[in-house]
C-alpha positions as CSV (number, residue, x, y, z in Angstrom):
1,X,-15.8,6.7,0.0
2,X,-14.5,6.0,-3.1
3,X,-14.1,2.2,-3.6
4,X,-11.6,0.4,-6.3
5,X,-14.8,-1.1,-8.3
6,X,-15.5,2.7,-8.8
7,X,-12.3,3.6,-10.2
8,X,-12.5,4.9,-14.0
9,X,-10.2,2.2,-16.3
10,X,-7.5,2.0,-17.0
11,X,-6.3,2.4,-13.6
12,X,-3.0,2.0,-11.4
13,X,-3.9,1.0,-7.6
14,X,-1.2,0.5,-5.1
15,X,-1.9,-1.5,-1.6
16,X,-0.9,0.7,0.8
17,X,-0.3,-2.3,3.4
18,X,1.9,-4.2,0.9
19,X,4.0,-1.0,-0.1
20,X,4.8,-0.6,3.5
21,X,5.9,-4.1,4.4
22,X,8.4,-4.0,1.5
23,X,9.7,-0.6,2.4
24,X,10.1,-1.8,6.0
25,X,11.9,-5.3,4.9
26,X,14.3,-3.6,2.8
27,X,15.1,-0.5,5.3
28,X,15.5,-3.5,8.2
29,X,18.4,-5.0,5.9
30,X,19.7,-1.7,4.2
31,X,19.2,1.0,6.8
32,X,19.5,5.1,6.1
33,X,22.8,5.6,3.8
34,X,23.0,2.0,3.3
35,X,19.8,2.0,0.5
36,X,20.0,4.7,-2.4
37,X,15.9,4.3,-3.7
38,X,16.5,4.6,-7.4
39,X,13.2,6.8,-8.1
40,X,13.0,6.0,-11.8
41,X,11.1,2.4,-11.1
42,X,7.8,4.4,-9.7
43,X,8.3,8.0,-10.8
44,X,6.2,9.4,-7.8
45,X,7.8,11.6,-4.9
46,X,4.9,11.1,-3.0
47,X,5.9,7.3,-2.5
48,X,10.1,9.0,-2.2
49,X,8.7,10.5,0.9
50,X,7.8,7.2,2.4
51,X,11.3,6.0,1.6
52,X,12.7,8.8,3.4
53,X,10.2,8.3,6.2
54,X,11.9,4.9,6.7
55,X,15.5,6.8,6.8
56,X,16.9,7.0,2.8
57,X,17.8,10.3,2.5
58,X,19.6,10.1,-0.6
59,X,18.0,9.0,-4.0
60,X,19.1,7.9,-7.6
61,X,17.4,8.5,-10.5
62,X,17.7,8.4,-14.5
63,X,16.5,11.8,-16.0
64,X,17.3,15.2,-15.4
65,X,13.8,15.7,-14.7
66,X,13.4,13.1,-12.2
67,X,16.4,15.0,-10.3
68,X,14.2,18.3,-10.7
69,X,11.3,17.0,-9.4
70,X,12.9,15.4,-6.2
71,X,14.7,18.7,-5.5
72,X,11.4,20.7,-5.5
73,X,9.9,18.2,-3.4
74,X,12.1,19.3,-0.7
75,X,13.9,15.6,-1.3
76,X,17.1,16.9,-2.7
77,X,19.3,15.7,0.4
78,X,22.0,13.6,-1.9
79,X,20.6,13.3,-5.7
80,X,22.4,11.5,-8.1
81,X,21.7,11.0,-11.8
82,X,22.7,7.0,-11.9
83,X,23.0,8.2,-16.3
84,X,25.4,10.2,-18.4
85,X,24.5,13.2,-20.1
86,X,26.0,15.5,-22.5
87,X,24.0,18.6,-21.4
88,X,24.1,18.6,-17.5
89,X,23.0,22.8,-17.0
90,X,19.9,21.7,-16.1
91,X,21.7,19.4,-13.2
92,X,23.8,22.5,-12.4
93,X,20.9,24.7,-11.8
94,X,19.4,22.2,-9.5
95,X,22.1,22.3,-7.8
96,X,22.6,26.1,-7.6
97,X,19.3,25.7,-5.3
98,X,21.0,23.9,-2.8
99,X,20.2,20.2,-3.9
100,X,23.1,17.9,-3.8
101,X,23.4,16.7,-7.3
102,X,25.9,14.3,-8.5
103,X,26.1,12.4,-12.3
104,X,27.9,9.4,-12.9
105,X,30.4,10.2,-15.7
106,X,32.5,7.4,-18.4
107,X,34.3,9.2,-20.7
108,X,35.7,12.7,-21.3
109,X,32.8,14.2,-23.1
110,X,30.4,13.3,-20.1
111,X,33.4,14.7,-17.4
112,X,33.6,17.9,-19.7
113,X,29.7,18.4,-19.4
114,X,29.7,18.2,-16.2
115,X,32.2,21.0,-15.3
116,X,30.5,22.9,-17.5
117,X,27.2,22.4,-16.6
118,X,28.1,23.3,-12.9
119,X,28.3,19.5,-11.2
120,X,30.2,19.6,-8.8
121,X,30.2,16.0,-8.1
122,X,30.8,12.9,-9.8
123,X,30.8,8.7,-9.8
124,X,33.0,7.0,-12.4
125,X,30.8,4.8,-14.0
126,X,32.1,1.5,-14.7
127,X,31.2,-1.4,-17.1
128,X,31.2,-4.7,-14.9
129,X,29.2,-7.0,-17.9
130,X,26.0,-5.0,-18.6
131,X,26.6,-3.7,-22.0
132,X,25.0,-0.6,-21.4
133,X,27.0,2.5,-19.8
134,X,30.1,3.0,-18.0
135,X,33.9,2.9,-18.8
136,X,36.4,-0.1,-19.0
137,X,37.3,-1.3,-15.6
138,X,41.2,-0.4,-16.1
139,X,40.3,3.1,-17.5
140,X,38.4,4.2,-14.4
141,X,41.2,5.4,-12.7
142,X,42.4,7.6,-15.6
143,X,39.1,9.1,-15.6
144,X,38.9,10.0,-12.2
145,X,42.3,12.0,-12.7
146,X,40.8,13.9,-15.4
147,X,37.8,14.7,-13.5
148,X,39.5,16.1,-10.5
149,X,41.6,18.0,-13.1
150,X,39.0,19.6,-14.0
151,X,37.6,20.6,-10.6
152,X,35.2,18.0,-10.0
153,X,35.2,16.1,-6.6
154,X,35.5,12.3,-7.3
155,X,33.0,10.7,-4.7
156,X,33.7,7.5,-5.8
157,X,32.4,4.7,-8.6
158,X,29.0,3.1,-9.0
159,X,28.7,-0.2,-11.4
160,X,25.5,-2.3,-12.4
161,X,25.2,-5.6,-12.7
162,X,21.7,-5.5,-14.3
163,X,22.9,-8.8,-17.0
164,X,22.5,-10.6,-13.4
165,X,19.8,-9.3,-11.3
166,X,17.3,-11.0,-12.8
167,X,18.6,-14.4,-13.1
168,X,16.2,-17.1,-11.4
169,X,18.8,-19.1,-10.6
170,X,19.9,-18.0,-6.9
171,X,23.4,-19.7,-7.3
172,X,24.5,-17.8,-10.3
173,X,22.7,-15.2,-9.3
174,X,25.6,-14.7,-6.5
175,X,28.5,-15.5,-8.7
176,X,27.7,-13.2,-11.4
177,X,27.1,-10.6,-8.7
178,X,30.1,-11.5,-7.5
179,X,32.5,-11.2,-10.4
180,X,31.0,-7.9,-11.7
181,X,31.5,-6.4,-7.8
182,X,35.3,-8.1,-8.4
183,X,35.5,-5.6,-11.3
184,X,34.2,-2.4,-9.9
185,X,36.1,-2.8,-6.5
186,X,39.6,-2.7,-8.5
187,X,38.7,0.1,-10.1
188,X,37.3,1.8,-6.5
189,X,41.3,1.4,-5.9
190,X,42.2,3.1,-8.6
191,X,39.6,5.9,-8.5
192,X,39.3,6.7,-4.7
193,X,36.5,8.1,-3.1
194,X,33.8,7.0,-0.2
195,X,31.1,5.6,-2.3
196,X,30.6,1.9,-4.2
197,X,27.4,2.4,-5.6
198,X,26.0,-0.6,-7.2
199,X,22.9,-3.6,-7.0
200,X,19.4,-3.8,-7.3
201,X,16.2,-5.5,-6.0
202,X,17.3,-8.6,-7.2
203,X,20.9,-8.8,-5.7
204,X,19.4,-7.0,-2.7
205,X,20.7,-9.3,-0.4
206,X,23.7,-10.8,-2.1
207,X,26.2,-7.2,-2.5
208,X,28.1,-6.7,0.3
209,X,30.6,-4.9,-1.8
210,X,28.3,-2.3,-2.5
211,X,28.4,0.3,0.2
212,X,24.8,1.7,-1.3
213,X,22.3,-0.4,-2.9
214,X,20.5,1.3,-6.0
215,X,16.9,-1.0,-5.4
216,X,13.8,0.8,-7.0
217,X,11.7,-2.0,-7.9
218,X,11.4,-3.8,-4.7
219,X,9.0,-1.2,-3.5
220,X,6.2,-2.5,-5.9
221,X,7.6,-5.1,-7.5
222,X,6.4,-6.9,-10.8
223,X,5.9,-10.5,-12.4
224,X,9.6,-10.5,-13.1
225,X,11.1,-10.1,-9.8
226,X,8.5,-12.3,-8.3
227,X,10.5,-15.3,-9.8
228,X,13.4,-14.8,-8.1
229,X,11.6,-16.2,-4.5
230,X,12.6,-12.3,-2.7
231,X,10.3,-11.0,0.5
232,X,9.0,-8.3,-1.4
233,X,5.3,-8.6,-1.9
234,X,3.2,-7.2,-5.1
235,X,2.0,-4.0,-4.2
236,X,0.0,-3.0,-7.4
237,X,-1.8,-3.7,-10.3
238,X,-3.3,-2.2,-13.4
239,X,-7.5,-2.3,-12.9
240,X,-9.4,-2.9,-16.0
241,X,-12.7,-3.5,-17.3
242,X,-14.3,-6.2,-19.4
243,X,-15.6,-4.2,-22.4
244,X,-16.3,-7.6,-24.6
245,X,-17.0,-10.8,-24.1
246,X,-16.8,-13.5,-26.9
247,X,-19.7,-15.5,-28.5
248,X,-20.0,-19.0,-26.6
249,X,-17.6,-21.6,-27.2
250,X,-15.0,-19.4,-28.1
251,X,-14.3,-18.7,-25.0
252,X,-12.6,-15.2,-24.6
253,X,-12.9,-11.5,-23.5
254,X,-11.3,-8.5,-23.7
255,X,-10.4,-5.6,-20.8
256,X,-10.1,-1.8,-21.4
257,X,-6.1,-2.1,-20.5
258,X,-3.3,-2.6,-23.4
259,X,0.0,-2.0,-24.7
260,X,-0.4,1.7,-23.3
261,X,-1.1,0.4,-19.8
262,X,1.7,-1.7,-19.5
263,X,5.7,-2.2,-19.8
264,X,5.5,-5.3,-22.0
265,X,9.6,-5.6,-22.7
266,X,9.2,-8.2,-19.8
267,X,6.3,-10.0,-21.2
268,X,2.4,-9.9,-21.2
269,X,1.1,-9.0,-18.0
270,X,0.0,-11.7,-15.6
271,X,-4.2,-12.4,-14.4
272,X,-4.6,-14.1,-11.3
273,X,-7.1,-17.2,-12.1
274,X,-6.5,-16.4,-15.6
275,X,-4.5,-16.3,-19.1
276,X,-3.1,-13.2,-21.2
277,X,-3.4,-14.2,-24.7
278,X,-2.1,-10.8,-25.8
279,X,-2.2,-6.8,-25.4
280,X,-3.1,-4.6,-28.4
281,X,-3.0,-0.9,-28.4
282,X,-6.2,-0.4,-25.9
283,X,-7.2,-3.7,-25.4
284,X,-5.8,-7.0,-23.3
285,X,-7.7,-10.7,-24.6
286,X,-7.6,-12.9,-22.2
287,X,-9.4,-16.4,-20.8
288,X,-10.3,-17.2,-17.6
289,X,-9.3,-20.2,-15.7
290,X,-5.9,-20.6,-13.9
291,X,-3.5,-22.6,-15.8
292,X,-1.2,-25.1,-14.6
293,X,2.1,-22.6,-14.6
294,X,0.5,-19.7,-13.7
295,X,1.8,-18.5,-10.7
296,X,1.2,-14.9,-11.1
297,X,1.4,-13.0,-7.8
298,X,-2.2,-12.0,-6.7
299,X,-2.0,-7.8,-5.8
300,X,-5.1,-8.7,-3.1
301,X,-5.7,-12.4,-2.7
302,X,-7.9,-12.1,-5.9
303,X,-9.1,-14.7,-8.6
304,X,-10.8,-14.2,-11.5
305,X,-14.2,-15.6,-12.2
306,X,-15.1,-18.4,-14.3
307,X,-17.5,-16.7,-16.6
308,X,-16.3,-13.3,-17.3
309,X,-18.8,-10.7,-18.1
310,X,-19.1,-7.1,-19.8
311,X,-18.8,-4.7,-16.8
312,X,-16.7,-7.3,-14.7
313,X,-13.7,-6.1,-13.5
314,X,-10.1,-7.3,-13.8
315,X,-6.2,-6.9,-12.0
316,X,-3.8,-7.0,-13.7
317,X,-0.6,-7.7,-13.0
318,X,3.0,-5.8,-15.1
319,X,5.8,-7.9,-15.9
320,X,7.9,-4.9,-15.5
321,X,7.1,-1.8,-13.1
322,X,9.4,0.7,-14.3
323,X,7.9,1.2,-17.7
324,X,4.3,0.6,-16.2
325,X,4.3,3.5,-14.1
326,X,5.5,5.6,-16.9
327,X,2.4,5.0,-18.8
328,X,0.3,6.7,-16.1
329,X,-0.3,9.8,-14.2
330,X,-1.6,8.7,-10.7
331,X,-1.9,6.0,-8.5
332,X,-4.8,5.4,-6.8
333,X,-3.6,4.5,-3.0
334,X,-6.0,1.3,-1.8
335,X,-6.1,0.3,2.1
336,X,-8.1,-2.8,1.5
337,X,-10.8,-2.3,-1.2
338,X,-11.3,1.6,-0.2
339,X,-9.9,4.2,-2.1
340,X,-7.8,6.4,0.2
341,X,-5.3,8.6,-1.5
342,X,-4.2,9.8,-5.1
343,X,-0.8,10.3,-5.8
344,X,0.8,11.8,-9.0
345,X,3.2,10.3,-10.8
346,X,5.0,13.3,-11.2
347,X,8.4,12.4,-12.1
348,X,7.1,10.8,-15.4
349,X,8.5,12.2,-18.9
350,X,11.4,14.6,-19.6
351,X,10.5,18.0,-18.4
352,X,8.9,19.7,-16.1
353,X,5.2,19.8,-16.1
354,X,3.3,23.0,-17.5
């Protein structure tokens, strides 16, 4: 039996028992229809299948060929591309197969791709403060009458509040939630339709205008969402190995894991009983010894020792999972320090796989 110590390094390695107990707290408070996964935080249909397992039949995602790869995976109940695109054939041909496939649309470039393309579904994407995507709230309803002009069902309007999600703060956490979901439900008046598609992990349990919650990271979480106090436990980390260890007194050493192990747009990862200094290209340099503020979530109740040395082992812990995953091509499925599973990552990059 293949053991974590004997993994090869860099290596992703998922707790099986945590990934369950988050999957269970969230389908407890967001059952079946209620919970839309959003597939692009772990890129990995094997781990979709638990989702469904637990009752969430229909997905989001942010590529076409995240979209793809559910559909052949036999997971193409309800599929929407939560993303505008300007070439949707490759959506329409997905959905030829059967899939249902719908794309959130904000303008009348992305309605006029996807008639073409053959969508035959749509969400008016709306701005509610993220400056990212998504049409003016007031224009929504326009939109949506140019849509269904051009033979496209309306299903309804989806709206992220991302510029909140992450706030620490629990209290305007809520109010920013609330004033974005202010936005998109007057223009859910003006656009019609069944769906209010909307949140993520971190408002998980603060939408109730949402009708669907688009959560991803909750599933695995990272040092970022583990500041916001949520029941969501970290279910993975990034194994590395010492491959240096500074001369005495300076008091140092350096892992196999570095800026292409990890998503570092949310910071340096996190060592448990220890200190990132900084990630180069291959490397991470850190120094053991917990710090005062570190209160880095442990992925298995595990500290680091005082005196690193070459060979040792370390786990580390992303700042941001969605990136992370994208830098590797498996995870290696842990129950308890055995090795029990591998699962590819097979929703990672921007076309289908040779």
């Amino acid at each position: 039996m293949t053991r974590i110590e004997d993994l090869p390094t860099p290596a992703l390695v998922l707790d099986a028992a945590r990934l369950e107990a988050n999957l269970a707290t969230m389908a407890k408070a967001h059952p079946g229809a209620a919970l839309r996964p959003h597939v692009k935080a772990h890129k990995c249909t094997a781990l979709a299948r638990r989702q469904a397992a637990q009752g969430h039949r229909s997905f989001c995602a942010a590529t076409i060929r995240e979209i793809e790869g559910m559909a052949e995976a036999g997971l193409g109940d309800d599929l929407l591309l939560a993303n505008e695109v300007l070439d949707a054939t490759r959506l329409g041909a997905v959905a030829a197969t059967g899939a249902r496939v719908t794309v959130a649309v904000d303008s009348d470039e992305t309605i006029a791709a996807a008639a073409k393309g053959g969508v035959g579904e749509v969400l008016i994407d709306v701005n509610v403060g993220l400056p990212r995507c998504g049409c003016a709230p007031d224009d929504a309803g326009r939109l949506a009458e140019r849509a269904r002009a051009a033979g496209l069902v309306v299903r309804g309007v989806m709206g992220y509040e991302g510029h909140v999600v992450g706030n620490p703060d629990r209290a305007a956490r809520e109010a920013g939630c609330r004033a974005s979901m202010e936005q998109l439900v007057a223009a859910h008046a003006d656009v019609g339709g069944e769906v209010i598609s909307a949140g993520g992990t971190g408002t998980w349990d603060c939408n109730p205008w949402a009708n669907e919650i688009q959560a991803g990271s909750y599933a695995l979480m990272d040092t970022a969402y583990a500041t916001l106090d949520l029941p969501f436990e970290q279910a993975f980390f990034v194994l590395s190995t010492v491959v240096s260890v500074a001369p005495a007194g300076a008091g140092y050493a350096i892992g196999d894991a570095g800026l292409k192990a990890f998503g570092m747009d949310h910071g340096n990862p996190a060592l448990p009983g220890g200190r990132v200094l900084f990630c180069s290209d291959e490397h991470v340099t850190f120094v053991p010894g917990r710090a005062e503020d570190d209160t880095a979530p442990s992925p298995i109740d595990w500290e680091l020792g005082a005196k690193p040395a070459v060979g040792d082992r370390i786990r580390l812990v992303p700042a941001h999972v969605d990136p992370t995953l994208a830098y590797h091509d498996r995870l290696y499925v842990a129950d308890g320090e055995e090795i029990v599973d591998e699962w590819a990552i097979d929703l990672r990059g921007w076309t289908a796989a040779d």
